[in-house]
Residue frames relative to the residue before (quaternion, step in Angstrom):
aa qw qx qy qz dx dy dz
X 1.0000 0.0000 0.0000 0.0000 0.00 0.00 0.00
X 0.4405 -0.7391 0.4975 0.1105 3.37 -0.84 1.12
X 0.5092 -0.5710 0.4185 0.4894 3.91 -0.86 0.46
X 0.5923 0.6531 -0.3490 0.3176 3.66 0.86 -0.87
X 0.7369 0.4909 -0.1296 0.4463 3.18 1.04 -1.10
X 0.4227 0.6824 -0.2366 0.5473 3.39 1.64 -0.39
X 0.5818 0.5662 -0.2101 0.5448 2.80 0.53 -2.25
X 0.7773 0.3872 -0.2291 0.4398 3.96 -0.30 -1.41
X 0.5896 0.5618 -0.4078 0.4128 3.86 0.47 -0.76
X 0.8333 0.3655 -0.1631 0.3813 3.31 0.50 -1.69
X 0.6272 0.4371 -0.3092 0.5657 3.69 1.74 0.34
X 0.5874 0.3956 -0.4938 0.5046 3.06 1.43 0.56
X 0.6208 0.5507 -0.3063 0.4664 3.43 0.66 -0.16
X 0.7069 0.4011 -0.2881 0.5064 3.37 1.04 -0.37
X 0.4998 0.5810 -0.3079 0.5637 3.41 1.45 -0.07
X 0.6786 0.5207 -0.2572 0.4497 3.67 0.90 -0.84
X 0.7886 0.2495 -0.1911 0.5286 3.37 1.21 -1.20
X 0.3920 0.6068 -0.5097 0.4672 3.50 1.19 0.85
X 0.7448 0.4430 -0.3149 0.3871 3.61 0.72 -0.61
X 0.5690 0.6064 -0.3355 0.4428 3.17 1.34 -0.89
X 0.8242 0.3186 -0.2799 0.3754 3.20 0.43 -1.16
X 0.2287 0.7331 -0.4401 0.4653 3.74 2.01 0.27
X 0.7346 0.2770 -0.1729 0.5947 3.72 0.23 -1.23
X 0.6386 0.3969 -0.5080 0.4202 3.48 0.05 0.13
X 0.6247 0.5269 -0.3184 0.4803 3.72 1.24 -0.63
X 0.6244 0.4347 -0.3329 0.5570 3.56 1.38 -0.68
X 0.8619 0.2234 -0.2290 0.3934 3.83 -0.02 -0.82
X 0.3820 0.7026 -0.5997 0.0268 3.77 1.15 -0.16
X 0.4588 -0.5331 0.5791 0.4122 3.75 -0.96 0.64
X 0.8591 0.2790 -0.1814 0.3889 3.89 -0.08 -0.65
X 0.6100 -0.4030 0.5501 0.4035 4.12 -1.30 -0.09
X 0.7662 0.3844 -0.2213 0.4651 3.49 0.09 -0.64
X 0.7467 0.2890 -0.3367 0.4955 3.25 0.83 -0.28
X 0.4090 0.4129 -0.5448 0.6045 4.04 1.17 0.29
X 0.7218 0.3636 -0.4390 0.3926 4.08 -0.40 -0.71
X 0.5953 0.4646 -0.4332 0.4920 3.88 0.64 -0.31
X 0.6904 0.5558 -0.2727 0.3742 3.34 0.66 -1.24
X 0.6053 0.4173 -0.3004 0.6077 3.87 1.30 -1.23
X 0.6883 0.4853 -0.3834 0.3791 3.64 0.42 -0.45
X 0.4715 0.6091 -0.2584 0.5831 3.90 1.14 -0.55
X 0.8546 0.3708 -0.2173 0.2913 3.24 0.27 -0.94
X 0.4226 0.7042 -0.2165 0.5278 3.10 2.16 -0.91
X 0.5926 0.5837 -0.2149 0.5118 3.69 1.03 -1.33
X 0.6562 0.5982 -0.2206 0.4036 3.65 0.75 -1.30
X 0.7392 0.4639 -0.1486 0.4652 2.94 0.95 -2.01
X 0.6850 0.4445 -0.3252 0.4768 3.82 0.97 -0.62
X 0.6551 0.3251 -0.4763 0.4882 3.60 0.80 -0.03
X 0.6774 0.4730 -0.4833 0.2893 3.52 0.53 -0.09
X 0.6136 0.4646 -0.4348 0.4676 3.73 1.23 -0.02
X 0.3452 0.6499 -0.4227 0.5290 3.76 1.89 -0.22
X 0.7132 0.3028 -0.2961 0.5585 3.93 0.03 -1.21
X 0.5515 0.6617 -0.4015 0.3110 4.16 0.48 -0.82
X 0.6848 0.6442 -0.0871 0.3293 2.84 1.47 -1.66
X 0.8368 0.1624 -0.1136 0.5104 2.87 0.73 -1.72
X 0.3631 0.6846 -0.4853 0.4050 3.83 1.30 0.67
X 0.6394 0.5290 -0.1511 0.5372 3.45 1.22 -1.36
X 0.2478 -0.6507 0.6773 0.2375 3.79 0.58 -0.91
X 0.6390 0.5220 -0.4815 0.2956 3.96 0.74 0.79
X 0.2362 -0.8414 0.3670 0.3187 3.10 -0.37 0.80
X 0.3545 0.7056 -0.5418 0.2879 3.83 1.42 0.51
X 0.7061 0.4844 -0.3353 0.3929 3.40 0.62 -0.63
X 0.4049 0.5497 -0.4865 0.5452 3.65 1.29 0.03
X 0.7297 0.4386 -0.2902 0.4370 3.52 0.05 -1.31
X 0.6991 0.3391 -0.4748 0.4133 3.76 0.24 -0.58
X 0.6419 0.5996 -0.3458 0.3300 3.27 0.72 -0.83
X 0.4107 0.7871 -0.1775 0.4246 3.44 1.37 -0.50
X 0.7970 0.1952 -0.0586 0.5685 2.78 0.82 -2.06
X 0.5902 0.5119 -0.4977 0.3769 3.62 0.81 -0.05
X 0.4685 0.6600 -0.4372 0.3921 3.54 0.96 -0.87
X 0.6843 0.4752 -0.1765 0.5242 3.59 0.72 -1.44
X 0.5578 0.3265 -0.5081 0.5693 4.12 0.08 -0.79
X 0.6847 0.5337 -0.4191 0.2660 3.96 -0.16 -1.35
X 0.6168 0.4443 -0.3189 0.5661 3.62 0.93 -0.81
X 0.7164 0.2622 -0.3824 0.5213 3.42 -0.04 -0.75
X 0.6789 0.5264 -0.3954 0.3251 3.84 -0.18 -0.08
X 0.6276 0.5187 -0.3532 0.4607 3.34 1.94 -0.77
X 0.6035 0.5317 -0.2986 0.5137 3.50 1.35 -1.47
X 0.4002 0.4651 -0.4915 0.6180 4.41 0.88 0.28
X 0.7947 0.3798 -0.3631 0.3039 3.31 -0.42 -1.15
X 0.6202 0.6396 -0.2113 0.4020 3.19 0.93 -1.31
X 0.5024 0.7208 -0.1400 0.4565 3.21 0.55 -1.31
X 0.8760 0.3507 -0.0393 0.3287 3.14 -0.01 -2.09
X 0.5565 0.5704 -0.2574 0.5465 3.30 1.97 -1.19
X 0.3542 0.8164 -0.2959 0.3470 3.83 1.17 -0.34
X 0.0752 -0.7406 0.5655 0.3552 2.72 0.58 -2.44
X 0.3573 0.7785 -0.3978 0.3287 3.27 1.68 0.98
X 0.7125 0.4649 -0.2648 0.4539 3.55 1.09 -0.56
X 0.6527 0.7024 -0.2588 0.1164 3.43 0.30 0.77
């Protein structure tokens, strides 16, 4: 097995559990389960600029990914927060 093909496995798989957890974001019966679901996906999206990264040999995409990883946290602990009835 080649790195390339790797490289492809783990972006097919991360594509697979991007959709799944898509339709959980569309049909969750509850809030909490769409914020878990947007939060899951965030995770997804940062390993795929993680694999982007180290496919490319760049190490910007490490860094953005970095900083999205971070907005995503602070954006869940907002959400969270907000579902509470703390922001008002």
């Amino acid at each position: 097995m080649t790195v390339e093909q790797m490289f492809l496995y783990a972006t097919l798989l991360i594509g697979i559990a991007g959709l799944i957890v898509l339709l959980r974001l569309i049909l969750g019966p509850t809030t909490s389960d769409r914020v878990v679901a947007l939060d899951t996906l965030n995770t997804l999206v940062v390993a795929a600029m993680l694999l982007l990264g180290a496919y490319y040999e760049r190490a910007i995409y490490i860094d953005i990914a970095i900083v999205y990883a971070l907005l995503s946290y602070i954006g869940t602990l907002i959400i969270a927060k907000y579902l509470q009835g703390g922001l008002s």
